[in-house]
C-alpha positions, 0 to 999 in steps of 0.5 A: 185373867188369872186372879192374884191376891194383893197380898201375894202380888205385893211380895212377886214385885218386891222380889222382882225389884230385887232381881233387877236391882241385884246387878247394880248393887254387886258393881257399883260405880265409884266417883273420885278417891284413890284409883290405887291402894296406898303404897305401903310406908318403908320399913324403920330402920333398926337401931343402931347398937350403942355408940354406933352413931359415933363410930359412924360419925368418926369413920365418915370424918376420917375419910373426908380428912384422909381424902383431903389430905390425899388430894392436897399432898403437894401442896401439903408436901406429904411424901410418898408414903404418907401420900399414899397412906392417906389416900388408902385411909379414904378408902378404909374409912370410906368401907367401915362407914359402910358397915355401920350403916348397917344395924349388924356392923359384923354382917356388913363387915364381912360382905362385899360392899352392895350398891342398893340403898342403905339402912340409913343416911350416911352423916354429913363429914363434920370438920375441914383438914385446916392444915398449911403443912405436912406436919399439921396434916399429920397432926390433924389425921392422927389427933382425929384417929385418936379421939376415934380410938378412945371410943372403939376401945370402950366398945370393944372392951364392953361388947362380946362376939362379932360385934367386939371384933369390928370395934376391935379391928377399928381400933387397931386399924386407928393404930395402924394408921397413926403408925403408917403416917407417923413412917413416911416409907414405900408399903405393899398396897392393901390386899384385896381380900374377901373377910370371912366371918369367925370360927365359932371357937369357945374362949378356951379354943381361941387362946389355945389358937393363938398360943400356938400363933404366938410360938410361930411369932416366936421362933420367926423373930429368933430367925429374923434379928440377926438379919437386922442392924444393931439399933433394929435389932435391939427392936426387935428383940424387944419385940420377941420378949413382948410375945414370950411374956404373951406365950407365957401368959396364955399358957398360964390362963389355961392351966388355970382354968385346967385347959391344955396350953399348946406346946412350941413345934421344934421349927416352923414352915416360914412364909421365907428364909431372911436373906438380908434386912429387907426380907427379915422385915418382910418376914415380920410383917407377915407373920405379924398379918398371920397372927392378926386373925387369931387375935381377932378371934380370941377378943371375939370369944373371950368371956372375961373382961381380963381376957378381952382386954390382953386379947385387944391389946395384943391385936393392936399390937399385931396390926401395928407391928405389921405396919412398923416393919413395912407391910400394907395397912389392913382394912379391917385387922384381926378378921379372917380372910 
C-alpha cells in the first residue's frame, strides 16, 4: 500500500469532486420561468409633422361624408355629376389619409398604396352628412373642405420642399373638389397614374420651368376662345389675362434676381386643334393638368414666403381650371406623373 500524505490526499479529493461535479455545473436544469426570450416591443412610431394630425382628421372625415353622399345620391337627388363626383372624392380622400398615416406624407405620396400595417391608426371619421337635400349635401361637402383648406394653406405656405407640395396638392385638390360639386356636369374619371417624386430644381430652375409653361398656357387660350360662345368666351379671355399678368411676373422675379427669364416659342405643339366648343374646352383642361406639375415644383422649391405664395395660388388655380372646363378631378394636383 502506497503511503499518502493526509495533506496531499485532502487536495486529490477536492480535485476529484471538481471533475465529477464539473458536468453538472455546465447543464443545469432550470424549473419554471420563461421557456422562450421576450418578443421584443414594436417600434414607436415617428411623430407626425405639425398639423399632420389635423390633416389626417379632415381627409378621413371627408371620405367618410363623400361616401355617404355617394351612397345616398338618390335619396339625396345628386345628379350624375355630383353623384360621381362624390363617389371619386372617397376614393381621393380615402389615398391622402393613407399618406398621412405615414410620418413622411411625400414618400407615401408618391408610392403605390401597401396592404401592410400602418405606422399608425387611422382616426375614427367624426360627423355624419346630416343632409335631407342636394343642396344641404353640397353644402356640407364643400363647408367641410373649406374648413380643410384653411388648414393645408397654412401648411404649405409654412413648410418647403416635398412636404409643401402635398400640403399643396391638398389644398388644391380641396378647391377642385369644391368646383366639381358646385357644376353637376359628365368629366373624365380620374387617370390612374403612378406620382413620381420632384425633380430636384433650384427656385430659379423651377420658375424658369413653369414660365415656359405658362407661355404654352398662353398661346392654347388665344387658340381656343374663338371656339367659345360669346359669355364663355369672355371667361376665358379673363382667364388668358390672368396667365399673361403671371408671365409677366415671373419674368420680372427672375431679372430681378439676374436669372434669365424663357422667352414665348412662336407656336406650340397642342394636345389637339379645337374644332368646336367641346374640343376648345378639352383643350383647356389639358393644358390646365400639363401646367399643374410644374407649379407643383415651383411651390416645392421656392425659398421665399413671396414666391411660395403666388406658386400656390397659381396651383389652385390650375387644378380648378381644369376642372371648370370639364377635365377629371386629380388625386394629388401638382405632382408629376
Amino acid at each position: 500500500m502506497i503511503s499518502v500524505p493526509r495533506r496531499r490526499f485532502l487536495a486529490l479529493a477536492g480535485t476529484a469532486a471538481l471533475a465529477v461535479t464539473g458536468c453538472q455545473v455546465s447543464d443545469p436544469v432550470v424549473h419554471g420561468g420563461p421557456t422562450a426570450p421576450p418578443p421584443e416591443p414594436s417600434p414607436t412610431p415617428e411623430p407626425l409633422r405639425p398639423g399632420q394630425q389635423a390633416a389626417l382628421e379632415h381627409e378621413v372625415a371627408l371620405a367618410a361624408l363623400a361616401a355617404q353622399a355617394h351612397t345616398g345620391a338618390e335619396r339625396l337627388r345628386l345628379g350624375p355629376g355630383q353623384a360621381a363626383a362624390a363617389g371619386w372624392m372617397a376614393t381621393a380622400h380615402d389615398a391622402h389619409a393613407t399618406a398621412l398615416l405615414d410620418p413622411h406624407p411625400a414618400r407615401r405620396a408618391t408610392t403605390a398604396p401597401t396592404t401592410g400595417p400602418s405606422p399608425r391608426p387611422r382616426p375614427t371619421p367624426s360627423g355624419t352628412l346630416a343632409a335631407t337635400t342636394r343642396d344641404q349635401a353640397i353644402d356640407q361637402l364643400r363647408d367641410r373642405l373649406e374648413r380643410a383648406l384653411s388648414d393645408y394653406r397654412r401648411a404649405a405656405l409654412g413648410d418647403q420642399g416635398p412636404t409643401a407640395l402635398v400640403w399643396g396638392s391638398l389644398a388644391a385638390y380641396a378647391r377642385s373638389a369644391q368646383a366639381a360639386l358646385t357644376r353637376d356636369e359628365p368629366r373624365p374619371r380620374p387617370p390612374v397614374v403612378e406620382v413620381r417624386e420632384l425633380e430636384p430644381w433650384s427656385d430659379a430652375e423651377a420658375e424658369q420651368q413653369a414660365l415656359r409653361q405658362v407661355h404654352a398656357l398662353v398661346y392654347g387660350y388665344q387658340v381656343a376662345i374663338p371656339w367659345f360662345p360669346r359669355a364663355e368666351g369672355q371667361t376665358a379671355y379673363g382667364v388668358l389675362v390672368q396667365r399673361r399678368d403671371l408671365r409677366d411676373r415671373l419674368a420680372k422675379a427672375l431679372r430681378t434676381r439676374g436669372q434669365a427669364a424663357p422667352a414665348a416659342e412662336p407656336a406650340y405643339a397642342l394636345p389637339h386643334q379645337p374644332t368646336d366648343r367641346a374640343t376648345a374646352a378639352e383643350l383647356l383642361w389639358r393644358m390646365e393638368s400639363a401646367y399643374a406639375p410644374f407649379a407643383g415644383a415651383w411651390l416645392a422649391a421656392a425659398t421665399d414666403a413671396d414666391a411660395r405664395r403666388e406658386a400656390l395660388e397659381s396651383l389652385e388655380q390650375s387644378a380648378v381650371l381644369g376642372v371648370e372646363w370639364g377635365g377629371p378631378l386629380s388625386v394629388w394636383p401638382g405632382w408629376p406623373s
